[in-house]
N, C-alpha and C positions, 0 to 999 in steps of 0.2 A: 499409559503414556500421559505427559502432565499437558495441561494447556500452557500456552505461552506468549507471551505478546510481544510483538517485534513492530519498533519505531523507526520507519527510513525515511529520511530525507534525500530526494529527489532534485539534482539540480541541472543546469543544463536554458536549454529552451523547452521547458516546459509548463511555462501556464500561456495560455490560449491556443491549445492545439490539440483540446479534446484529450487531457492527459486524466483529470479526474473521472470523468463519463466512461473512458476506456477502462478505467479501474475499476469500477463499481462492475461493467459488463463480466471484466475478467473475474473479479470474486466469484460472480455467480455459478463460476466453474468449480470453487472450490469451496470445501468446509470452513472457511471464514467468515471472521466478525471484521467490524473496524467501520471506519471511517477513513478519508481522503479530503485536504483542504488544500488551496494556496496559500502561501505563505506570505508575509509583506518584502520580505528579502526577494521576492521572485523562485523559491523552490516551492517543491510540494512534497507536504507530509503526509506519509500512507500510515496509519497504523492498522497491523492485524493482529487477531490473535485466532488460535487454533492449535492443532497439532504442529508441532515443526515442521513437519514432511508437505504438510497442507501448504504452510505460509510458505514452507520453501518455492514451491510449484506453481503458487502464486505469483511470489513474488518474480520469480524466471522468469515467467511466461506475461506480465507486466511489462519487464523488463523487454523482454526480445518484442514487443506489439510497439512499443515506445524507443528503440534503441537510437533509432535517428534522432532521435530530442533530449535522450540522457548523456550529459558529461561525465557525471557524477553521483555518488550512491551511498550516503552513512548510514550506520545500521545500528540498534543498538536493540540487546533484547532484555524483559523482563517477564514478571510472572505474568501470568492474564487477570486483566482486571476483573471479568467477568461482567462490566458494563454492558457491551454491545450485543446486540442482539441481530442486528443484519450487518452489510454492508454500505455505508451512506456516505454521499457528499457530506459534507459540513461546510456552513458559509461563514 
């Protein structure tokens, strides 16, 4: 299976409602890399990379701990960069 890196953009009400902190938590359930920032537009960018099935699971289970603060959800995927080495905030 190849790694992969998937870039989602998060929007909604979600900066200041413990939406990155929750992210990081929730990686730690899964075989991913990335990072998690706010954005100045008011979204939040999650990127992961891993297995598909991984970041799939991830990203659901993200999704459903956050559902009341997400309107909306872009996706966009590429190779893995192979940067990341955990899961981190970014400021």
């Amino acid at each position: 299976m190849s790694q992969q890196q998937r870039k989602v953009i998060f929007s909604g009400t979600v900066q200041g409602v413990g939406f990155r902190y929750t992210a990081v938590r929730t990686a730690e359930r899964y075989d991913v890399t990335g990072q998690v920032r706010n954005c100045p537009d008011g979204t939040v960018e999650v990127i992961a990379e891993g297995e598909a099935k991984e970041i799939d699971a991830f990203l659901d289970d993200l999704a459903g701990r956050m559902r009341g603060y997400i309107r909306d959800r872009r996706q966009e995927t590429a190779p893995a960069s192979g940067r990341f080495t955990s899961f981190d905030v970014r400021f």
